[in-house]
MMTF fields as JSON, N, C-alpha, C and O atoms, coordinates in Angstrom:
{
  "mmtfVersion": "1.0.0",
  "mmtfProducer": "UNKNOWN",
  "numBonds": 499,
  "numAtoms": 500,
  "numGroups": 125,
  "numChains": 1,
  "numModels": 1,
  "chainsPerModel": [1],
  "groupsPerChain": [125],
  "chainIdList": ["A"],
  "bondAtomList": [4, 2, 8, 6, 12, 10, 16, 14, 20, 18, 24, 22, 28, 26, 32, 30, 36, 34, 40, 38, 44, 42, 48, 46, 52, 50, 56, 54, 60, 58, 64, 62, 68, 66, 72, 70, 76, 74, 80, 78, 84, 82, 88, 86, 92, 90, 96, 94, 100, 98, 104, 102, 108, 106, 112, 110, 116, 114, 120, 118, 124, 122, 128, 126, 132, 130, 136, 134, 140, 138, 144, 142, 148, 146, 152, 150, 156, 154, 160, 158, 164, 162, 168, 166, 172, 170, 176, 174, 180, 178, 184, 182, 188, 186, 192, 190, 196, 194, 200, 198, 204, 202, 208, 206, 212, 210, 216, 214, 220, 218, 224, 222, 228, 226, 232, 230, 236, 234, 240, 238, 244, 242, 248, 246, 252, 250, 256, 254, 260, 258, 264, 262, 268, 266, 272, 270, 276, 274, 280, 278, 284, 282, 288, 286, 292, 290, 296, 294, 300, 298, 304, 302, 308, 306, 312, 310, 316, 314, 320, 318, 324, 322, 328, 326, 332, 330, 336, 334, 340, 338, 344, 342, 348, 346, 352, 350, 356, 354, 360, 358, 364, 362, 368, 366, 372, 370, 376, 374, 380, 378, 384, 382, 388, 386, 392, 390, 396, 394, 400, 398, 404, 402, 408, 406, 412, 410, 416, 414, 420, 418, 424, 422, 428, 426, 432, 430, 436, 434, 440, 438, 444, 442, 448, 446, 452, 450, 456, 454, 460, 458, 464, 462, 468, 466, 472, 470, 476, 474, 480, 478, 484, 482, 488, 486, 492, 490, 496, 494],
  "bondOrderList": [1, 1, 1, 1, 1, 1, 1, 1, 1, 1, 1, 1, 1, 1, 1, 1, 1, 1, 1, 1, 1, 1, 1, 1, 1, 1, 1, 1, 1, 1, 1, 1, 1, 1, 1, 1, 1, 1, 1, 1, 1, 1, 1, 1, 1, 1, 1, 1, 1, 1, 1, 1, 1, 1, 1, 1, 1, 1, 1, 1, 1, 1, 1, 1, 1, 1, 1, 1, 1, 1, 1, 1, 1, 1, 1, 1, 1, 1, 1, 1, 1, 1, 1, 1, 1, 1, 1, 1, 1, 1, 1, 1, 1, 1, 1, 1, 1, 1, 1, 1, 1, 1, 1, 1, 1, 1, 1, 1, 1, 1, 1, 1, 1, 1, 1, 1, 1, 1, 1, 1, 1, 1, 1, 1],
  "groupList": [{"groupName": "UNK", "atomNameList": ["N", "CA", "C", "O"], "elementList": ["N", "C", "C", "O"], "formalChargeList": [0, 0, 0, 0], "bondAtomList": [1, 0, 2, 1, 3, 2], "bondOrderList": [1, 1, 2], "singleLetterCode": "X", "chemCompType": "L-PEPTIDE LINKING"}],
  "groupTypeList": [0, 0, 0, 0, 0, 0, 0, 0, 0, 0, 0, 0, 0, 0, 0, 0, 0, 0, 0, 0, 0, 0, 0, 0, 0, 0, 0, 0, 0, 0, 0, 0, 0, 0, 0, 0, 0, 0, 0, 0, 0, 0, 0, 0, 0, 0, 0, 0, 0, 0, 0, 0, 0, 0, 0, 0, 0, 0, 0, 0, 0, 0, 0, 0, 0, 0, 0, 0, 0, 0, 0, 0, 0, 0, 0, 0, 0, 0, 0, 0, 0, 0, 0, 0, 0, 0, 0, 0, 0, 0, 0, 0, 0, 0, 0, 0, 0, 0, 0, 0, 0, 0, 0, 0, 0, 0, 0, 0, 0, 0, 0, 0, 0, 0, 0, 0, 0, 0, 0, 0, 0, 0, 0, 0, 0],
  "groupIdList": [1, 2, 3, 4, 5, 6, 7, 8, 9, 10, 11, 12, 13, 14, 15, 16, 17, 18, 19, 20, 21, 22, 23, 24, 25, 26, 27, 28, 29, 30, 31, 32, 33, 34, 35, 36, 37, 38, 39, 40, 41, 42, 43, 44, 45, 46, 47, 48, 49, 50, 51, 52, 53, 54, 55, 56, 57, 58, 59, 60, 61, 62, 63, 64, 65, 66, 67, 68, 69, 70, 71, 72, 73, 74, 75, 76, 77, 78, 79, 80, 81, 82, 83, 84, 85, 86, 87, 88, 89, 90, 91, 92, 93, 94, 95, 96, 97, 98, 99, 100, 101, 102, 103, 104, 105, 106, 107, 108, 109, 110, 111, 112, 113, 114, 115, 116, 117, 118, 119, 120, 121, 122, 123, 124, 125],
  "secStructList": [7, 7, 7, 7, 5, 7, 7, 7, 7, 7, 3, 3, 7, 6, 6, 7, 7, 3, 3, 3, 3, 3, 3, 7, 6, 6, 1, 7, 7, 7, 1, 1, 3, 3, 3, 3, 3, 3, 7, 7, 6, 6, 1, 7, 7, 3, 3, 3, 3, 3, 5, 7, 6, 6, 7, 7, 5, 7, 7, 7, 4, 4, 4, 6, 6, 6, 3, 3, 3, 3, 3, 7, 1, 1, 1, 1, 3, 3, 3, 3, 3, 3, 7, 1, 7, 7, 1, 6, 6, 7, 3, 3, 3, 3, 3, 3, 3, 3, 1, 1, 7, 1, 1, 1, 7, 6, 6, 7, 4, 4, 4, 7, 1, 3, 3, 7, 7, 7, 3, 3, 3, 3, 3, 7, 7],
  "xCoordList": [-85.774, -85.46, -86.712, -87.183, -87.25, -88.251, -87.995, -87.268, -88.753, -88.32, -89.414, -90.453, -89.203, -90.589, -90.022, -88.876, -91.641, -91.362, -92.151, -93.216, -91.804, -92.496, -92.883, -92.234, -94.042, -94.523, -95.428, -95.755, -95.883, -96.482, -96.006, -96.675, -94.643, -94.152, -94.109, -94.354, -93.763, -93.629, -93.565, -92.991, -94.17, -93.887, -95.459, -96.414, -95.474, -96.724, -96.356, -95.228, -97.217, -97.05, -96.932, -96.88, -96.886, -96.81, -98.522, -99.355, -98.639, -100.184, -101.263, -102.387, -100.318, -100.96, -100.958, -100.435, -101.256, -101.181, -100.966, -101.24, -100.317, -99.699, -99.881, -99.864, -100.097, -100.277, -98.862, -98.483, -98.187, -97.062, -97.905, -98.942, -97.569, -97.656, -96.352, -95.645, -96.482, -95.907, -96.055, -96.905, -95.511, -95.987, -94.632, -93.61, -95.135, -94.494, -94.899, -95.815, -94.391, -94.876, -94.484, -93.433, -95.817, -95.665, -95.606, -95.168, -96.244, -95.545, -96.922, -97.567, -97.215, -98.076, -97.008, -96.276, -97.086, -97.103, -97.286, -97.678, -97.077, -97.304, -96.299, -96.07, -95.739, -94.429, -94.736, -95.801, -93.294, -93.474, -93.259, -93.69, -92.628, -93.244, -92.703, -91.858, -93.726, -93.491, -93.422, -94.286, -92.616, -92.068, -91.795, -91.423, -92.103, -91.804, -90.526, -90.623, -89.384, -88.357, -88.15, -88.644, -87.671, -87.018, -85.441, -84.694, -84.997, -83.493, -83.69, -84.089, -83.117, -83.261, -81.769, -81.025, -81.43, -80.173, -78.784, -79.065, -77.96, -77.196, -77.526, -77.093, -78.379, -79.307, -79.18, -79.091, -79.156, -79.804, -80.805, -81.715, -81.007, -82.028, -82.835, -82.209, -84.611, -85.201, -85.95, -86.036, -86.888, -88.124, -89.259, -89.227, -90.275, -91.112, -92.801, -93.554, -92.95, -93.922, -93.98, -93.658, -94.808, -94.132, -95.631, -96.514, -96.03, -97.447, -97.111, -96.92, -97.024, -96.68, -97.682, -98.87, -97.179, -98.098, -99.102, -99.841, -99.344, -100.843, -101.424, -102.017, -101.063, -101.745, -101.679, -102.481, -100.414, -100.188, -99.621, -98.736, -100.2, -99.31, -98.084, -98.368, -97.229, -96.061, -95.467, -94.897, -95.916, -95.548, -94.497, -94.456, -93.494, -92.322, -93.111, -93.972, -92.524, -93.042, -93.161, -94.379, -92.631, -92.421, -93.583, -93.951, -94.358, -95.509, -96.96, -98.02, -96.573, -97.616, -99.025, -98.811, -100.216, -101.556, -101.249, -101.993, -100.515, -100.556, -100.573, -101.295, -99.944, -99.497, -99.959, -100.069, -100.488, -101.11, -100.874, -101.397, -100.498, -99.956, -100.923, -101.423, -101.71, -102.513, -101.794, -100.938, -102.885, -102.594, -103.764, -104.381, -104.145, -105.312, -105.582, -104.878, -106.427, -106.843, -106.373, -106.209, -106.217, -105.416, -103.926, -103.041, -103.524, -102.028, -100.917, -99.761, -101.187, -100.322, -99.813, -98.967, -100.641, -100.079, -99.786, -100.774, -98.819, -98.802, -98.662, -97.781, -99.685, -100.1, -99.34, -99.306, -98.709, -98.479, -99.271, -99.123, -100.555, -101.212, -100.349, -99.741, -100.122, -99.334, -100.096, -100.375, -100.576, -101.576, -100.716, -99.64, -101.423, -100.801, -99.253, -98.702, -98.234, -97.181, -96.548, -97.144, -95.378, -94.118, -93.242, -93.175, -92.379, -91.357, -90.04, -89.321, -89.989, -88.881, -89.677, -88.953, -90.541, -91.082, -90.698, -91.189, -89.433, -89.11, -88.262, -87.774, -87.981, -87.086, -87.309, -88.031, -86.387, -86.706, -87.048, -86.268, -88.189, -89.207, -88.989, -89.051, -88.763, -88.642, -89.328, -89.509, -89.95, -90.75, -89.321, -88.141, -90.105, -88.934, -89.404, -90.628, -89.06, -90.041, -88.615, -87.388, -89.246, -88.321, -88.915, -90.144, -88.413, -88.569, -88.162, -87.898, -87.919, -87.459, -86.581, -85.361, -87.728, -87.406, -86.333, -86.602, -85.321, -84.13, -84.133, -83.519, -85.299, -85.706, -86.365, -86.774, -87.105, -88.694, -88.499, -89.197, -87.447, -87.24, -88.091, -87.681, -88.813, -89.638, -88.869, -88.439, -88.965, -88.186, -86.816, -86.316, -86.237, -84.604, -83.983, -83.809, -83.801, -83.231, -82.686, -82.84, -82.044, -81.098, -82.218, -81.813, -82.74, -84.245, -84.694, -85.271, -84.555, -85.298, -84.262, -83.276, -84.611, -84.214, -83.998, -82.895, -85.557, -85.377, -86.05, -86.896, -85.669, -85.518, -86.16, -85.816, -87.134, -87.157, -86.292, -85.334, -86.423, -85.771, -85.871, -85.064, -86.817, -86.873, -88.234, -88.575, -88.85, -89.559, -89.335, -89.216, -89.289, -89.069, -90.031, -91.131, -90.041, -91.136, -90.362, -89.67, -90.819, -90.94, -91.783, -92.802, -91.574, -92.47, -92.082, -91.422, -92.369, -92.576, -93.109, -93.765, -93.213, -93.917, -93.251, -93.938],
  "yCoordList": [64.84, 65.778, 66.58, 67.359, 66.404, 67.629, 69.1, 69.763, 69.27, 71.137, 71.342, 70.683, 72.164, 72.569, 73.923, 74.368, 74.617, 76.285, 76.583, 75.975, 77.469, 77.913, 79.348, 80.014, 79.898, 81.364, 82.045, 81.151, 82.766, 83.18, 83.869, 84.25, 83.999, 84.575, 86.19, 86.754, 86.876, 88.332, 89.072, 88.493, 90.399, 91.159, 90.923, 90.856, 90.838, 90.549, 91.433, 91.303, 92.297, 92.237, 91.244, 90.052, 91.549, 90.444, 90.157, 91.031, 89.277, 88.416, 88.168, 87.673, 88.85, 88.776, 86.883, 85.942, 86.715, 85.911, 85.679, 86.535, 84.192, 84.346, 82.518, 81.742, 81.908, 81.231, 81.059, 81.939, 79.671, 79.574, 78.711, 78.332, 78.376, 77.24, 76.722, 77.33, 75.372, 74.481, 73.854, 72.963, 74.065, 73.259, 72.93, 73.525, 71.972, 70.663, 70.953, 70.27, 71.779, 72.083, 70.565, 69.936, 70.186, 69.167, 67.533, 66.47, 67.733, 66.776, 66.936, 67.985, 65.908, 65.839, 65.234, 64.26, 65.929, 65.953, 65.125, 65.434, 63.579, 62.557, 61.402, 60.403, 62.159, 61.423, 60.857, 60.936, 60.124, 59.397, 60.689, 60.629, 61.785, 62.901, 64.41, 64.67, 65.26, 66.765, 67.686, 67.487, 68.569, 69.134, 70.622, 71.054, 71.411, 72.791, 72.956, 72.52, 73.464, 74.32, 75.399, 76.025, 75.979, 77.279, 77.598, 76.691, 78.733, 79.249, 80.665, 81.357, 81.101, 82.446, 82.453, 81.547, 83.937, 84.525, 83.86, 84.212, 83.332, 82.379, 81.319, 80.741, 81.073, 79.802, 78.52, 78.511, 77.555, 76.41, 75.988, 76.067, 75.349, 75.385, 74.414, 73.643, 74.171, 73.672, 73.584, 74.309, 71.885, 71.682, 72.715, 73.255, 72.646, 73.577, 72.36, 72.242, 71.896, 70.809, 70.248, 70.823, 68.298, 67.447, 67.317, 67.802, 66.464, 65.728, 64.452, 64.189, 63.69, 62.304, 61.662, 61.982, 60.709, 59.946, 59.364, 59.1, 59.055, 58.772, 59.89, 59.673, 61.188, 62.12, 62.806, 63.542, 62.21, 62.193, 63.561, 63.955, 64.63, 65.478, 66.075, 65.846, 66.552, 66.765, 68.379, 69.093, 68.484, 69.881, 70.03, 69.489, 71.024, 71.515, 72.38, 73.223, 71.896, 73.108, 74.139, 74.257, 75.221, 76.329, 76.853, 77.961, 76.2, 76.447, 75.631, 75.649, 74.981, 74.14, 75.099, 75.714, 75.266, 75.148, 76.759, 77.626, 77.057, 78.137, 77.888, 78.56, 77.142, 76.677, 75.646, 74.844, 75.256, 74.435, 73.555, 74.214, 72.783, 72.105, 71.495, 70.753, 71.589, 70.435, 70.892, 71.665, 69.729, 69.798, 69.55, 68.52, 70.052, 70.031, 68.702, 67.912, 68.464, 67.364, 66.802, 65.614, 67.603, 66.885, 66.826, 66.619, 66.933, 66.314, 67.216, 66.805, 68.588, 69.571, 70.876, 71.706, 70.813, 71.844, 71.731, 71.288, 71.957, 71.582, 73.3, 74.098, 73.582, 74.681, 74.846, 73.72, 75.795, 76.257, 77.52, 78.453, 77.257, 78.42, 78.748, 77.826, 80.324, 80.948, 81.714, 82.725, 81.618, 82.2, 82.79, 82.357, 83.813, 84.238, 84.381, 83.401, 85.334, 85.059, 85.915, 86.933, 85.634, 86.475, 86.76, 86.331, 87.685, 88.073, 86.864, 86.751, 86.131, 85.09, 83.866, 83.282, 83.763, 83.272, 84.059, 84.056, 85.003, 85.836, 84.639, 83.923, 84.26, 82.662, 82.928, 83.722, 81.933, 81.898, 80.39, 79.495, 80.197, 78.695, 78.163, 78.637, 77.195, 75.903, 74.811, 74.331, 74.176, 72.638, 71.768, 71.924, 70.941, 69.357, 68.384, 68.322, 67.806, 66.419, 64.926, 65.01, 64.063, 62.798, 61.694, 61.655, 60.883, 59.544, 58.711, 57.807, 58.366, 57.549, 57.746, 57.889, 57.712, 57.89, 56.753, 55.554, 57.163, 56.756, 56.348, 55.498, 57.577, 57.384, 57.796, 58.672, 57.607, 58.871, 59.783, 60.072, 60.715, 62.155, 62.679, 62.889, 62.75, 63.559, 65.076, 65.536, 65.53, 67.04, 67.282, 68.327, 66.329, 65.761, 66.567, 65.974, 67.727, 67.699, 66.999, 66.762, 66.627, 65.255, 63.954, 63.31, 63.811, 63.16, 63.53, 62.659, 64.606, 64.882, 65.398, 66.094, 64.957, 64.464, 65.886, 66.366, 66.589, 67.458, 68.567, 68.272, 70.368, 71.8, 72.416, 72.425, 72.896, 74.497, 75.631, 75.49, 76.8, 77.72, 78.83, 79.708, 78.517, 79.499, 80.643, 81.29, 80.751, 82.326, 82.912, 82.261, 84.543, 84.984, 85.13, 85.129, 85.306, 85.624, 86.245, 85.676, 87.809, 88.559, 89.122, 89.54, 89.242, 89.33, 90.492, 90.242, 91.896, 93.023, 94.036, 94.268, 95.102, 95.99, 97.585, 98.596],
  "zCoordList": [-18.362, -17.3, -16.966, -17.794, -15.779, -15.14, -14.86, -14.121, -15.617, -15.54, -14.366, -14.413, -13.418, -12.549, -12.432, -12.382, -12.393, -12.402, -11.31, -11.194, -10.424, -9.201, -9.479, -10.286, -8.758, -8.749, -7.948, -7.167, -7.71, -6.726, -5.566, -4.606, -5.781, -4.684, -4.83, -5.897, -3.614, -3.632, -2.202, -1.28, -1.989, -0.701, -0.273, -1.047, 0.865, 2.037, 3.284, 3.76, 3.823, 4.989, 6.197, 5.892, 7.432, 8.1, 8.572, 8.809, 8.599, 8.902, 7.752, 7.844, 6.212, 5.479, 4.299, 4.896, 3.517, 2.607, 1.339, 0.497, 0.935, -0.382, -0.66, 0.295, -2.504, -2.371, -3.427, -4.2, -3.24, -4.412, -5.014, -4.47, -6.054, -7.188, -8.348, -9.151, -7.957, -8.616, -9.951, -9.973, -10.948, -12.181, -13.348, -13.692, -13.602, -14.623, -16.07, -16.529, -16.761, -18.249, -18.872, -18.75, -19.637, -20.473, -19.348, -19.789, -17.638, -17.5, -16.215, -16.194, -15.307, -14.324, -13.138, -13.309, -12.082, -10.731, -10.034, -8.909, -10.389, -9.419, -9.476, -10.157, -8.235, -7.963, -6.556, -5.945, -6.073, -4.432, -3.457, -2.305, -3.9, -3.249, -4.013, -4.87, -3.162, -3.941, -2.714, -1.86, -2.514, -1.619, -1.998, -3.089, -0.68, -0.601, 0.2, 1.347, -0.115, 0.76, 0.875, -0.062, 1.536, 1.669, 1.827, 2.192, 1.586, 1.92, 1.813, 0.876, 3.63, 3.483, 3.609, 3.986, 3.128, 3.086, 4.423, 5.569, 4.347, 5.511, 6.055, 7.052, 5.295, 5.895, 5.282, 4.054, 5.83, 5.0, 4.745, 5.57, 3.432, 2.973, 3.613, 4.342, 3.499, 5.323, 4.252, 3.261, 4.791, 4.307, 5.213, 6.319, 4.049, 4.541, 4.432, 5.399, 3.574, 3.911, 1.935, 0.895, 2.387, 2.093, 1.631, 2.339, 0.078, -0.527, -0.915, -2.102, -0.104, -0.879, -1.797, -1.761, -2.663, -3.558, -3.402, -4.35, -2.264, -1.664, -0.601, 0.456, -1.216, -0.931, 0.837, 1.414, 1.302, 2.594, 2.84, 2.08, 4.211, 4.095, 5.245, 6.421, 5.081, 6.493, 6.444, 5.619, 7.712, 7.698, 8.75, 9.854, 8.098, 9.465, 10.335, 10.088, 11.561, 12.853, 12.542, 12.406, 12.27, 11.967, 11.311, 11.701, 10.234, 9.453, 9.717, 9.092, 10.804, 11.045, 11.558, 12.603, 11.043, 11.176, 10.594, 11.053, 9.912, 8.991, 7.36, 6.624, 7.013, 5.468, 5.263, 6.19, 3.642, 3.473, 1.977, 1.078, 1.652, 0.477, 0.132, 0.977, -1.563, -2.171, -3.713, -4.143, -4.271, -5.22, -6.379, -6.107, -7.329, -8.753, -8.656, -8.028, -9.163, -9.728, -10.922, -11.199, -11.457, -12.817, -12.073, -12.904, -10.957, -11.128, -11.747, -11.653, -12.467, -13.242, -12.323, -12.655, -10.958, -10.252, -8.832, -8.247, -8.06, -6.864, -6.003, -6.322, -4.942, -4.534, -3.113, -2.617, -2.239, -1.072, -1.198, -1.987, 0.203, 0.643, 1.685, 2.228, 2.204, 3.27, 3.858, 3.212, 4.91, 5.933, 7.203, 7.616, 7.673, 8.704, 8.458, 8.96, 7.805, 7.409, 8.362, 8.711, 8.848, 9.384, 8.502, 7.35, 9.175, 8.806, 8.621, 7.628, 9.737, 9.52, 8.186, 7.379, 8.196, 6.369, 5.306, 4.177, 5.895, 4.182, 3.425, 4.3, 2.357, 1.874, 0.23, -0.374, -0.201, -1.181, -1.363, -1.039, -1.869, -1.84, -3.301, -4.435, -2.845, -3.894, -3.61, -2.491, -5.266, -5.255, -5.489, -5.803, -5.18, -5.257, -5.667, -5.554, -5.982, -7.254, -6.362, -6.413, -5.847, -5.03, -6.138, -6.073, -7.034, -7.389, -6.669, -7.462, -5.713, -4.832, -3.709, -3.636, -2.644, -0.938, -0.534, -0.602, -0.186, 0.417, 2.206, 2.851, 2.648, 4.202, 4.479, 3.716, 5.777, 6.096, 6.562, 7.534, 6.116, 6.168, 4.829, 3.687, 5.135, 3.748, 3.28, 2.223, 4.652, 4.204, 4.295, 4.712, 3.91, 3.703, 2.09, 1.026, 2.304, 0.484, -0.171, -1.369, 0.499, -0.346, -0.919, -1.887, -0.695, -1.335, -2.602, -3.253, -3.076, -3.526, -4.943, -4.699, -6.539, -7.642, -8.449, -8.713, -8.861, -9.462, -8.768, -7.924, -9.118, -8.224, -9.46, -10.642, -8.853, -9.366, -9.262, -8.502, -9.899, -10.101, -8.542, -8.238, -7.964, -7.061, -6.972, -7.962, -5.78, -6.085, -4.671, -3.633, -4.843, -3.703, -2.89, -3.442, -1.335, -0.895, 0.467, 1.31, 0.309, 1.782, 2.391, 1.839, 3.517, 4.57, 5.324, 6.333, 5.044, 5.605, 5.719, 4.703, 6.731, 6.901, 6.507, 6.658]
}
């Protein structure tokens, strides 16, 4: 069973920045894909952007040419930079670990095998 722990989250103003990180105690990060979501309060939960196994990356509209997903070199950490942040980016963000893509919805939750616990992240002034 993959345990993944997320962190980095917290309060930002708006336009300010925040980076999450992803990690696999005891375990490396290279799966057919690794994924950021979100769920804000009434919401459903929404891909937020996608690192596939050959290093491919997919971002939802919403975060596009603001947010940025890589990952270490050793394979043990998977990173969301948050640039330029709003207020509707308040969520609570989760990694996702997919062993096997079902369809090319990358940011499909249902894809995706094992969840982190969650970190918060708001966005106000």
């Amino acid at each position: 069973q993959l345990r993944l722990v997320e962190s980095g989250g917290g309060l930002v103003q708006p336009g300010g920045s925040l980076r999450l990180s992803c990690a696999a105690p005891g375990a490396t990060l290279d799966y057919v894909a690794i994924s950021w979501f979100r769920q804000a309060p009434g919401k459903e939960r929404e891909g937020v952007s996608c690192l596939t196994g050959g290093s491919s990356t997919v971002y939802a509209d919403p975060v596009k040419g603001r947010f940025t997903i890589s990952r270490d070199n050793a394979k043990t950490t998977v990173y969301l930079q948050m640039n330029s942040l709003k207020p509707e980016d308040t969520a609570v963000y989760y990694c996702a670990v997919s062993e096997n893509l079902h369809s090319s919805d990358l940011l499909q939750p249902a894809e995706y095998d094992y969840w982190g616990q969650g970190t918060q992240v708001t966005v106000s002034s």
